[in-house]
Structures are given as structure tokens and as C-alpha cells.
C-alpha positions as CSV (number, residue, x, y, z in Angstrom):
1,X,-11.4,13.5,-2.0
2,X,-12.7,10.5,-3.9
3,X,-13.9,12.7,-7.1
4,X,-10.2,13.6,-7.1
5,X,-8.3,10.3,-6.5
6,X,-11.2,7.3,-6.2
7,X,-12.0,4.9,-3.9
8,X,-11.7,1.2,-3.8
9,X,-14.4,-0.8,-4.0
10,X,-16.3,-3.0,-1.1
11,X,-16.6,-6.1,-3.1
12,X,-13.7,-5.8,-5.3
13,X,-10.9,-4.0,-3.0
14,X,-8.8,-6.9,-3.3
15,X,-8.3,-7.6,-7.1
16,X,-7.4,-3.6,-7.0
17,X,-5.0,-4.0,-4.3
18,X,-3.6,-6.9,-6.2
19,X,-3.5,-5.1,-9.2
20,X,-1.8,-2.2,-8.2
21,X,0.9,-3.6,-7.0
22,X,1.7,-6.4,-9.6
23,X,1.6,-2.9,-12.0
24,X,3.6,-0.9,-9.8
25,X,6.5,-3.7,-9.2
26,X,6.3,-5.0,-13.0
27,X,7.7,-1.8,-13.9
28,X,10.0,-0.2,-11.1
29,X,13.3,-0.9,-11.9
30,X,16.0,-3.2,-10.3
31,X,17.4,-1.4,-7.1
32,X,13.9,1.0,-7.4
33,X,12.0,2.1,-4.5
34,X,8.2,2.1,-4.2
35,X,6.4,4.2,-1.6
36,X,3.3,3.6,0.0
37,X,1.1,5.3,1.8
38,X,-2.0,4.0,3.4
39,X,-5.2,5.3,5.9
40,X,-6.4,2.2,7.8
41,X,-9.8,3.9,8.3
42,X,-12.0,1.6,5.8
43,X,-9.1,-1.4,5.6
44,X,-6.8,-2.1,8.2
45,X,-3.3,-2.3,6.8
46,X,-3.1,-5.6,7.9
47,X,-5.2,-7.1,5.4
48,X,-3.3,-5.9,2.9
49,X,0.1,-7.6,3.8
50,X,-0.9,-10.8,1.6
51,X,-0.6,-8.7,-1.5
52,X,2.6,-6.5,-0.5
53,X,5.1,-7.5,-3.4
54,X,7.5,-7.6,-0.7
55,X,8.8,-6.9,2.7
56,X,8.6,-3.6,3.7
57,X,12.5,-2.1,4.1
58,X,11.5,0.6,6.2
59,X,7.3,1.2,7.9
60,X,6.1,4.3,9.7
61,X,2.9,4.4,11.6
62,X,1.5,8.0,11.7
63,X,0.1,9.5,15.5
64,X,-3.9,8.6,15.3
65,X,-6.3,10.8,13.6
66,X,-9.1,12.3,14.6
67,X,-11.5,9.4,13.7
68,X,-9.1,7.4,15.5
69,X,-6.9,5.5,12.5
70,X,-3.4,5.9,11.5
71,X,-1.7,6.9,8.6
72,X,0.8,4.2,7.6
73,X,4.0,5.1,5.6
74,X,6.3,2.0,4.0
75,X,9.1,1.6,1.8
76,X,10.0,-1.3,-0.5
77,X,13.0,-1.9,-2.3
78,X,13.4,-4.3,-5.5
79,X,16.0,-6.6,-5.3
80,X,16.6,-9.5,-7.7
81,X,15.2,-11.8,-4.8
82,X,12.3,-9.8,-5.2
């Protein structure tokens, strides 16, 4: 899966993180929605929530896997408050 789509970086996971989503909200459009999905098995969702460009509007947690970690789904919406 990681020749396909990558993988994040140990040392650097953050900067990408950041990165992806100052991209991904610099160029959705006012009233857009942005989709994210996540697999907690490396990074806990929760250490990403300082970079989230906003509150999630909507957050699904997926039934455990088989190793144990959930599949997390979240929606955010930008707003001009956003």
C-alpha cells in the first residue's frame, strides 16, 4: 500500500500533516467540503487535532480492525469563519 499512496514520515509526520491541510483548505472553496479519512494504527487521531483546519462538522469512528485500531471518517465544512 505505501508504493501506491506513501507513507508519512517518523520524524517529519507533522510538517506533512500541516502541509496537507493548509493545501487542501487554501484551495477548497467557500461553503466546500473536505473529507478525511484516517487509520490510527501508526498515529492516533488525536495528535492530529492541533492541525485540523477546523472543527470537524460531522466524525465517524469505524468498528476496530483486526490489529486493533479504528478507521476514523470526518467531515469539514469551510465557512467564512473558517
Amino acid at each position: 500500500m505505501k508504493a501506491k499512496y506513501g507513507r508519512l514520515i517518523q520524524e517529519n509526520w507533522e510538517n506533512d500533516i500541516r502541509g496537507g491541510f493548509s493545501e487542501a483548505w487554501r484551495v477548497l472553496k467557500l461553503n466546500g467540503t473536505l473529507i478525511f479519512k484516517w487509520n490510527d494504527s501508526d498515529i492516533p487521531l488525536a495528535k492530529l487535532k492541533p492541525f485540523f483546519p477546523s472543527q470537524p462538522i460531522i466524525g465517524q469512528k469505524r468498528p476496530k480492525s483486526k490489529n486493533g485500531k479504528y478507521t476514523h471518517w470526518l467531515v469539514f465544512l469551510k465557512t467564512a469563519d473558517t
